[in-house]
C-alpha atoms as one frame of an Amber mdcrd trajectory, in Angstrom:
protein
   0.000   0.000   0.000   1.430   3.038  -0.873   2.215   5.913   1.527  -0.357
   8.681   1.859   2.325  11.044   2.392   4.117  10.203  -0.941   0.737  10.309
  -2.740   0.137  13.346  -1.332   3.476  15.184  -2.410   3.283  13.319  -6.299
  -0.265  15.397  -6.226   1.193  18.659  -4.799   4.036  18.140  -7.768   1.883
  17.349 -10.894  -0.402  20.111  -9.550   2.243  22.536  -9.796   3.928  21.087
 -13.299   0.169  21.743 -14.515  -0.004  17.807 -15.063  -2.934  16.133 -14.777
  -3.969  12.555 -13.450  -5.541  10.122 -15.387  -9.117   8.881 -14.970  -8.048
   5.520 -13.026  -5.938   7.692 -10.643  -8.615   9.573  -9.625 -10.471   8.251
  -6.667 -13.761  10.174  -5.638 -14.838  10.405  -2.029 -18.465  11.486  -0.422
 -18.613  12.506   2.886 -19.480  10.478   6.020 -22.970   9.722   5.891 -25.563
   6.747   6.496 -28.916   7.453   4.906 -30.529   4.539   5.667 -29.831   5.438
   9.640 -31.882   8.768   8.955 -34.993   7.125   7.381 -35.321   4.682  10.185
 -34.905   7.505  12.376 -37.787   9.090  11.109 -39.495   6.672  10.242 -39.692
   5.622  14.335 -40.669   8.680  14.980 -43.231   8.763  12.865 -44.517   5.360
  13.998 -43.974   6.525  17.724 -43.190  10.046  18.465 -41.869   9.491  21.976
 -38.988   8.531  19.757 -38.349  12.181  19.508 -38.054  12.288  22.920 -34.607
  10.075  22.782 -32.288  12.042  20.497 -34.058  15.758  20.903 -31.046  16.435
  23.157 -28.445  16.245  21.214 -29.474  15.583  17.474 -29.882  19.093  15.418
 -31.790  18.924  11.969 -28.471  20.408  10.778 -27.040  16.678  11.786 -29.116
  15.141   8.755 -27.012  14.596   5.433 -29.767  14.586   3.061 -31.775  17.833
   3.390 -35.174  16.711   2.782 -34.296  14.074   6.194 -33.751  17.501   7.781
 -36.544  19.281   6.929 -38.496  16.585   7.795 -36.601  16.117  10.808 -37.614
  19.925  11.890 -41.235  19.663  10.850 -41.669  16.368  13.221 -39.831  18.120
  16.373 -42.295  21.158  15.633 -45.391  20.195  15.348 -44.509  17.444  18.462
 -43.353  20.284  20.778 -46.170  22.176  19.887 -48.131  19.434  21.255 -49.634
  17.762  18.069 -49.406  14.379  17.132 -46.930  13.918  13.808 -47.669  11.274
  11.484 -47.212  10.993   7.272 -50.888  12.503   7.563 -50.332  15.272   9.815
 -46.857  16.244   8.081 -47.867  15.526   4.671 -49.600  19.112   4.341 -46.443
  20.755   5.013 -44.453  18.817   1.632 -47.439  19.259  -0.716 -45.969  21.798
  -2.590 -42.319  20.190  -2.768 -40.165  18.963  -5.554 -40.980  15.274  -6.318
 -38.374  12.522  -5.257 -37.727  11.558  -8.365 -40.688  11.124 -11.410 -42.363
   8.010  -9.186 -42.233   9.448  -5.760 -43.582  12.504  -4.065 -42.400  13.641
  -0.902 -45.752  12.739   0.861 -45.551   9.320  -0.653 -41.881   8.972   0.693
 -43.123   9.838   4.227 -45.696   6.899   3.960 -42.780   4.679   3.264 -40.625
   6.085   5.999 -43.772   5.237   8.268 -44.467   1.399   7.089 -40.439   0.770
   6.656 -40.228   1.530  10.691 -39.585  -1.102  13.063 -39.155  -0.377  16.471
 -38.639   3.079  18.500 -35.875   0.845  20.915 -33.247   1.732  18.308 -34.091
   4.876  18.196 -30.954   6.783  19.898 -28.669   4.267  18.406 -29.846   5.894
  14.760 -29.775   9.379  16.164 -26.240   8.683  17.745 -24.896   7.255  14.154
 -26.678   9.950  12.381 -24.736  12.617  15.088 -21.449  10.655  15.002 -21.258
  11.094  11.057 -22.061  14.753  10.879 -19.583  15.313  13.730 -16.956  13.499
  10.729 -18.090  15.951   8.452 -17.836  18.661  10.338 -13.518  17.588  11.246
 -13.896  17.393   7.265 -14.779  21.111   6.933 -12.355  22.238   9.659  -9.722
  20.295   7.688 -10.287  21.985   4.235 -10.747  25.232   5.730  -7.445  25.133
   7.758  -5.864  23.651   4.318  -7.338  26.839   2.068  -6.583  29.362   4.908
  -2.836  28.449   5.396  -2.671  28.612   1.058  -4.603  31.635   0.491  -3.850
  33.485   3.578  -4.313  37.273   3.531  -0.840  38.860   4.388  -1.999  40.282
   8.208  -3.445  37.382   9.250  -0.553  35.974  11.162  -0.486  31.975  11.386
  -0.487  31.824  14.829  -4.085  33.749  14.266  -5.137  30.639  12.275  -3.779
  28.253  14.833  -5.863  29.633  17.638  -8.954  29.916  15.518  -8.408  26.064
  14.412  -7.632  25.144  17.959 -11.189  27.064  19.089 -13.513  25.439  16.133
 -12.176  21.446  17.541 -12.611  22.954  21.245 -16.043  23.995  20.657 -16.743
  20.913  18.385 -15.146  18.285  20.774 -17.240  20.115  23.342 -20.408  20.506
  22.430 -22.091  17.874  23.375 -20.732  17.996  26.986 -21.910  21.071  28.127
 -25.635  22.544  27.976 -27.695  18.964  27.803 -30.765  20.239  29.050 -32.824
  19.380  31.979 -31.183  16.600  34.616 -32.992  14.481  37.225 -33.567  16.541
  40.557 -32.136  13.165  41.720 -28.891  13.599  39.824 -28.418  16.566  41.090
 -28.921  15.910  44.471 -25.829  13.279  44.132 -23.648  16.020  43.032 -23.976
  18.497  45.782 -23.713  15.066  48.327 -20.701  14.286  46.552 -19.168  17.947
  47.001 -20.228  17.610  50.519 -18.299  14.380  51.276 -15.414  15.930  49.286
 -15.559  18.784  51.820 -15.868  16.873  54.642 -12.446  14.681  53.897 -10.481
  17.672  52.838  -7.925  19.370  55.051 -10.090  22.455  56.416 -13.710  21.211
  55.049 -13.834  22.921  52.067 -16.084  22.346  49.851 -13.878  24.809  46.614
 -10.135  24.686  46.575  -7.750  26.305  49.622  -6.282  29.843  49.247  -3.749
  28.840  51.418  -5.061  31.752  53.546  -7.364  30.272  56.540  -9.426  33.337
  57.471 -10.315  33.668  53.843 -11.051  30.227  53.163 -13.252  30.000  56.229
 -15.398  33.152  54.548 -15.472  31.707  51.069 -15.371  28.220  52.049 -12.401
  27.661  49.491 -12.756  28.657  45.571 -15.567  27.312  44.238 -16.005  25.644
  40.809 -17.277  27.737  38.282 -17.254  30.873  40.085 -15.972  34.154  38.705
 -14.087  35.899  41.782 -13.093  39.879  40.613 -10.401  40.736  42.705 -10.310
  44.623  42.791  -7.857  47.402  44.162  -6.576  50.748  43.974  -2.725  50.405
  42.598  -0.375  49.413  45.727  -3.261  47.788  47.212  -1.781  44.313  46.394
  -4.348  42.689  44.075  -1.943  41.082  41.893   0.421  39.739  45.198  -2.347
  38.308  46.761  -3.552  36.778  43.050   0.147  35.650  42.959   0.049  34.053
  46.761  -3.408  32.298  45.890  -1.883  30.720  42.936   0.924  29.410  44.043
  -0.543  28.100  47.387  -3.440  26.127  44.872  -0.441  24.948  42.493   1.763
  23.592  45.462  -1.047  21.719  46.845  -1.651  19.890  44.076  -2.300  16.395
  44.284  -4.575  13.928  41.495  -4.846  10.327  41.143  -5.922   8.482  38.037
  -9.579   8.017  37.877 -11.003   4.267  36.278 -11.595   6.076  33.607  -7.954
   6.611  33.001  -8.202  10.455  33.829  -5.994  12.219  36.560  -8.225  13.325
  39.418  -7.604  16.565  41.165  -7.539  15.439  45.185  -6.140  18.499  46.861
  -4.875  21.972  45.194  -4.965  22.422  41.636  -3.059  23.001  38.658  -3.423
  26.729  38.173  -3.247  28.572  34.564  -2.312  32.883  35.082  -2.746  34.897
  32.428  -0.452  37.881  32.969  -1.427  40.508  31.110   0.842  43.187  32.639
   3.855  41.507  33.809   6.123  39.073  32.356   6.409  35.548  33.055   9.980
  36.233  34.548   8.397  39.085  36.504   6.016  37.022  38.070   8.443  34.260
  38.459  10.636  36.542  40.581   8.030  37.629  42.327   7.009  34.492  43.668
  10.797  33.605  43.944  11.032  36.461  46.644   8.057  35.189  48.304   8.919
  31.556  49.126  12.435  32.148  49.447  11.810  35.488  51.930  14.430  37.247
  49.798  13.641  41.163  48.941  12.355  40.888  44.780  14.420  44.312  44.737
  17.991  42.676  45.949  16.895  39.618  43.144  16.229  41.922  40.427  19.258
  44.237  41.356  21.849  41.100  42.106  22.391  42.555  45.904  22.512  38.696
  46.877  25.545  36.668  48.499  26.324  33.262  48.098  24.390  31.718  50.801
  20.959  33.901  49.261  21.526  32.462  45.858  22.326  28.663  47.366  18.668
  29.290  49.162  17.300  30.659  45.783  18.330  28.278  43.913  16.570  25.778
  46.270  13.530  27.046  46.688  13.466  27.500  42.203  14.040  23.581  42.338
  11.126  23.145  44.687   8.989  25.437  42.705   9.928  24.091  39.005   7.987
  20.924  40.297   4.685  22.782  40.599   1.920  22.736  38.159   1.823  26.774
  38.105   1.693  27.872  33.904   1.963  31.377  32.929   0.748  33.023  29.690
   2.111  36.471  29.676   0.467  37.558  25.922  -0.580  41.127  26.220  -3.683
  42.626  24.357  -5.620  39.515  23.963  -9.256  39.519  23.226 -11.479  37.362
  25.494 -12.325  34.261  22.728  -8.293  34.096  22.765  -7.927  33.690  26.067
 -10.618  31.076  26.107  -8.983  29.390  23.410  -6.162  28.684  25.149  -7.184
  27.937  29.018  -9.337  24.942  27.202  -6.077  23.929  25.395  -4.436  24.264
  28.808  -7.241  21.847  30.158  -7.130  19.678  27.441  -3.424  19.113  27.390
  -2.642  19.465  30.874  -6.019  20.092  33.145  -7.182  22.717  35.277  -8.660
  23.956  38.371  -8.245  27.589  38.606  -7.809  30.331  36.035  -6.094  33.843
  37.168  -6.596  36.575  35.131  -4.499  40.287  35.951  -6.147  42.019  34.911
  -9.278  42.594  33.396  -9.406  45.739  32.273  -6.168  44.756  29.572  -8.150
  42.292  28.075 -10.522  43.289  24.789 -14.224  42.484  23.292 -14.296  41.437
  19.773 -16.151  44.531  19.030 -13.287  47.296  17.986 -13.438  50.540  17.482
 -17.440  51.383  18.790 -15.761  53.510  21.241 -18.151  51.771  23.672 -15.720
  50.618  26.765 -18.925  49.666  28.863 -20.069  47.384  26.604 -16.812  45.868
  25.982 -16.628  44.972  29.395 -19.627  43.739  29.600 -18.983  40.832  26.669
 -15.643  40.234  28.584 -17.076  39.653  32.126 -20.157  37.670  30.504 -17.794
  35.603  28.475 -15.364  35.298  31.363 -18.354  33.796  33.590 -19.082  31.748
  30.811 -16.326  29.947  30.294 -15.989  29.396  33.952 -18.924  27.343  33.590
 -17.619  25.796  30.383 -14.450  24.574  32.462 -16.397  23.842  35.733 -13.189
  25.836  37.312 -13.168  29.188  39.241 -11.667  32.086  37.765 -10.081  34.656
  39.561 -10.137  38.310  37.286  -8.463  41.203  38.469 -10.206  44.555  38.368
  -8.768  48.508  38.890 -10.956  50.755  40.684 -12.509  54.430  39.861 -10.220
  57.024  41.458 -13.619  58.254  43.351 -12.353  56.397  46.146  -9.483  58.727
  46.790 -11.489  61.736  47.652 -13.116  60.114  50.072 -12.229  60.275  53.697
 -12.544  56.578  54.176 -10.774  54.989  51.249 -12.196  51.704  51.915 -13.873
  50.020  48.225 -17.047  49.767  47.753 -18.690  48.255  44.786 -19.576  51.315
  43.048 -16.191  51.911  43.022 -15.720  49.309  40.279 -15.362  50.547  36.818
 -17.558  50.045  34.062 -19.103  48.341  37.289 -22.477  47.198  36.210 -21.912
  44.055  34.249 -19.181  43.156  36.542 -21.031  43.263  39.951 -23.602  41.792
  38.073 -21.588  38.694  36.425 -19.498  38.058  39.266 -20.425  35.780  41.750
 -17.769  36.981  44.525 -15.940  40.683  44.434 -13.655  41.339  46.814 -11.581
  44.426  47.445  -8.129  44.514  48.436  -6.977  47.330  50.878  -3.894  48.218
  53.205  -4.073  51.411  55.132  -0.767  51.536  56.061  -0.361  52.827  52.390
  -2.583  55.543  53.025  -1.344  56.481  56.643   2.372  56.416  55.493   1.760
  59.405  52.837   0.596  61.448  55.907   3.802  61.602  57.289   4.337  64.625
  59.191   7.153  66.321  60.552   9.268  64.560  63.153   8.761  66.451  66.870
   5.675  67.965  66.160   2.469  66.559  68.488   0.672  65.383  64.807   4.322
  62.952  64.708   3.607  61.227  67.774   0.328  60.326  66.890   1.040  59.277
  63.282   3.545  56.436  64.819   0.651  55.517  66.980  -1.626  55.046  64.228
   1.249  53.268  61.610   1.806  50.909  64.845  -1.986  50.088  64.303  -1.828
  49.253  60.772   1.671  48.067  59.805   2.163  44.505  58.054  -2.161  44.646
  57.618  -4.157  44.586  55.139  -7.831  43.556  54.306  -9.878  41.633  52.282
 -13.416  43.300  51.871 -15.712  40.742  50.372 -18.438  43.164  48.973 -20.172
  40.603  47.698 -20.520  36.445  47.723 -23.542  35.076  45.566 -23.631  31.710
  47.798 -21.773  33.125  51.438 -21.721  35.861  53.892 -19.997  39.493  52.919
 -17.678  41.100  55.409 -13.823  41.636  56.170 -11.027  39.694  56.485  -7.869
  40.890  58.139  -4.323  39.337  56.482  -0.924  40.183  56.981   1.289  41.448
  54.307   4.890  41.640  54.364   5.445  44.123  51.483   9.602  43.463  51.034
   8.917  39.764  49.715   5.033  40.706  48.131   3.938  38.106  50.729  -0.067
  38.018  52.384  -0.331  35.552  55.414  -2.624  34.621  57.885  -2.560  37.764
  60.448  -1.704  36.497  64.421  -4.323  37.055  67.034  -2.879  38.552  70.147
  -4.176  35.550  72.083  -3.054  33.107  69.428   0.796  34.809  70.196   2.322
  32.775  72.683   3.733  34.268  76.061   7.823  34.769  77.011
């Protein structure tokens, strides 16, 4: 048998001599398709019309090769929906007026044979699945020739990396869709899901029922990160939003642990593996930042080489350590939100996930350009954001500036007004929480050193050094309120803040 890929390259060469093939070399191919599958599909259902009632799920009319099946197909599912009982009788009115068969055979005729050709309804969603199975073949067909005719006739700014992600997105969305969105389930069903999740939380370290921060005060609030949650994270700049995105990531990552499933599949036990798309910052930023964090080294003395020989033998370490964790970083500026989708399902596909960090929000882009309309922009992003949280049954944690409104006030705690463009996001968002550190604040009020104002200002910074607070302004499924952290702001580090009874005595 001769090797596709020389047959291949003989074509591409007489094509481009101007050679043709002979006749006998020419071998003609239809697409994937079983017709006789589609008549006794409708042909059950025309018999019995609970038969509908078996493939409706998942089978489209748009599934049907032959185009009369599908306009059949359509008019059956209508008129039962509707209520009515469908039979060659019933439907015939609707084909009356359509182009015969062939010169024997009228299209109301050919739904009487349908109807005394059926057999039995048990088959039923075996046809439908054959008759879904092939169109899904036709459909990798399509993508095929249209990735094949893009990369020839390319238009000179569309980059191939463009083509890749949009190839990448049509298999995504067509190995997908028939996972997500299947209609109704059993109350029952249900029921065994949120027992599950309960037993889950009950075994787990903590008794969380969503994955640990690493942070206990803010776990016990949120009860860990839920699946399919969107969490905006929002600050003022300084506040720490992306250091505490950072600490959450890392703490999810180096908890990780899965098992293989009987199905084959690794199982996510504890932690997660943990995609961060950074938006602003490099990957080698980021890196470093979380460097300085684990290995309580100043990022400043990394970046700057201030380090001796025992700080780089600890560095080097605590990079072994963290090279093991399942932490991956996408640091592509300017992306729209379908890109980003595209590529935390390849992520998941290729290497699975549990949490998605996004920093930030505001840097990512609609697919609408240039209607000047920012609000609406947002809008599509935070919809599509909570979307495909959903989609990948993981939370997603999207950072989110705030309006400057907040510095003129006296208290310059957040609020969720202070959100911009803050409609669709308060309203997609199924946690926000603010980030805020008033030590940051207090520090620029610095006065003059001897004066009476000096003596209180140290009193006050006393009060509020290494703090900050997480202001959870809203939580869809939980309580609202504050939780108090610690921050160490030479290594970009948040921690669970020490009680003055939990601190032991001398």
């Amino acid at each position: 048998m001769a090797d596709p890929a020389y047959l291949a390259t003989e074509k591409l060469k007489q094509a481009a001599s101007g050679a043709l093939p002979s006749s006998d070399a020419l071998t003609f191919r239809q697409a994937p398709h079983n017709l006789e599958a589609e008549q006794a599909l409708l042909g059950a259902i025309l018999v019995n019309n609970e038969a509908l009632d078996r493939v409706s799920g998942f089978l489209q009319p748009g599934h049907f090769y032959d185009p009369l099946h599908a306009r059949i197909y359509e008019t059956l599912a209508t008129l039962i929906h509707a209520g009515k009982t469908a039979t060659p009788i019933t439907v015939k009115t609707f084909f009356e007026n359509s182009e015969p068969i062939d010169a024997n055979t009228s299209v109301p005729q050919y739904l009487g044979r349908l109807a005394a050709n059926a057999t039995t309804i048990i088959n039923a969603a075996e046809y439908g699945r054959t008759v879904y199975d092939l169109a899904t073949r036709r459909a990798l067909i399509i993508i095929g020739e249209d990735m094949v005719n893009g990369a020839y006739d390319s238009a000179v700014d569309h980059a191939p990396k463009a083509q890749i992600e949009e190839a990448e997105g049509r298999l995504y969305s067509l190995a997908e869709q028939n996972k997500y969105g299947q209609g109704f389930e059993s109350f029952q069903s249900a029921l065994v899901t949120a027992i599950t999740m309960a037993n889950s939380a009950f075994q787990r370290a903590g008794h969380l029922s969503g994955a640990s921060t690493g942070l206990s005060d803010l776990d016990h609030k949120l009860g860990g990160l839920q699946r399919s949650d969107l969490i905006i994270l929002a600050g003022r700049p300084s506040m720490g939003k992306t250091a505490l995105a950072t600490n959450i990531a890392y703490n999810v990552a180096k908890a990780y642990k899965g098992e293989r499933g009987a199905d084959g599949e690794m199982q996510t036990t504890d932690g997660g593996i943990v995609g961060f798309f950074s938006l602003e910052m490099s990957s080698e930023q980021l890196a470093t930042r979380i460097l300085a964090e684990q290995a309580e080294i100043s990022s400043e003395k990394i970046r700057r080489g201030m380090i001796d020989e025992t700080e780089f033998r600890k560095l080097s370490e605590v990079a072994s350590e963290m090279s093991r964790i399942p932490l991956f970083i996408d640091q592509t500026g300017g992306i729209t939100v379908a890109q980003l989708s595209a590529r935390a399902r390849k992520l998941k596909r290729q290497h699975g996930l549990d949490l998605l960090v996004v920093d930030y929000l505001q840097l990512l882009s609609g697919s609408k350009r240039g209607d000047g309309n920012r609000v609406q922009e947002i809008t599509e992003i935070t919809t599509g954001l909570k979307a495909l949280a959903k989609e990948l049954v993981v939370p997603i944690i999207a950072l989110s500036q705030l309006s400057r409104q907040v510095e003129n006030r006296e208290d310059k705690r957040p609020q969720l007004s202070d959100l911009r463009e803050s409609g669709s996001i308060e309203q997609d968002a199924d946690v926000v929480m603010f980030v805020f550190r008033e030590e940051y604040y207090v520090e620029r009020t610095k006065p003059a050193e001897g004066t009476p104002e000096f003596a209180d200002w140290m009193t006050k910074m006393s009060q509020v050094s290494g703090k900050a607070e997480v202001i959870i302004g809203k939580q869809r499924h939980g309580p609202v309120g504050t939780v108090e952290l610690s921050f160490e702001g030479q290594f970009t580090r948040f921690g669970n803040l020490a009680r003055d009874y939990m601190i032991p005595d001398r």
